[in-house]
C-alpha positions, 0 to 999 in steps of 0.5 A: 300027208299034209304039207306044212306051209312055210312063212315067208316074210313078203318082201325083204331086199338089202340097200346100200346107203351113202351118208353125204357127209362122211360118204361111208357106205352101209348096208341096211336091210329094208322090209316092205309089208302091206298092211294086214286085212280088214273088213273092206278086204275081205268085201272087196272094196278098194279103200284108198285114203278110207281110215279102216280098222284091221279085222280078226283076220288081220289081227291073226296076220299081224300075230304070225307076221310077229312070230316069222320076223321072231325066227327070222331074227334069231337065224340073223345075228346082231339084226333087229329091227330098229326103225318101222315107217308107217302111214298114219291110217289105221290099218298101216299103224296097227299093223306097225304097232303088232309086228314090234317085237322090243322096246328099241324099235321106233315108230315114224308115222307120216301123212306122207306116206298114203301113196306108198 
């Protein structure tokens, strides 16, 4: 008998944010995801800043990566992603760019954020 293996979201914790200005309080969900494979995963070799391209593999990540945050939506209600920050590299944008799931989601992408 095969075992059905469950998709688990890699990395979800809950934040609280203080506004300075009006100093109320809110809790906001915060996703942290690596971005989906490519070529020089699968070679081994470390990429750093290199702008690399996902491959079919990461193409298929980035599908079920859709697909988990889609269930994981509907047991939440009233909760959707509003907001995805990116590096500007390629791996990281499309990764971004794949797990959207509606219109009203933004995306941010920053230089800044390679380091992360």
């Amino acid at each position: 008998r095969r075992r059905r293996r469950r998709r688990r979201i890699p990395f979800m914790t809950t934040v609280r944010v203080t506004k300075k200005k009006t100093k109320k309080t809110k809790v906001v969900r915060v996703l942290l995801l690596r971005h989906a494979k490519t070529g020089h995963n699968a070679l081994g070799i470390i990429q750093g800043q290199l702008d690399t391209e996902v491959n079919l593999e990461g193409s298929t990540q980035i599908e079920g990566l859709r697909e988990t945050l889609q269930k994981k939506m509907m047991t939440m209600p009233k909760k959707n992603i509003r907001k995805i920050f990116t590096s500007d590299l390629r791996r990281c944008s499309e990764t971004a760019r794949g797990m959207m799931m509606m219109k009203t989601t933004t995306t941010t992408t920053s230089r800044a954020k390679k380091d992360i």
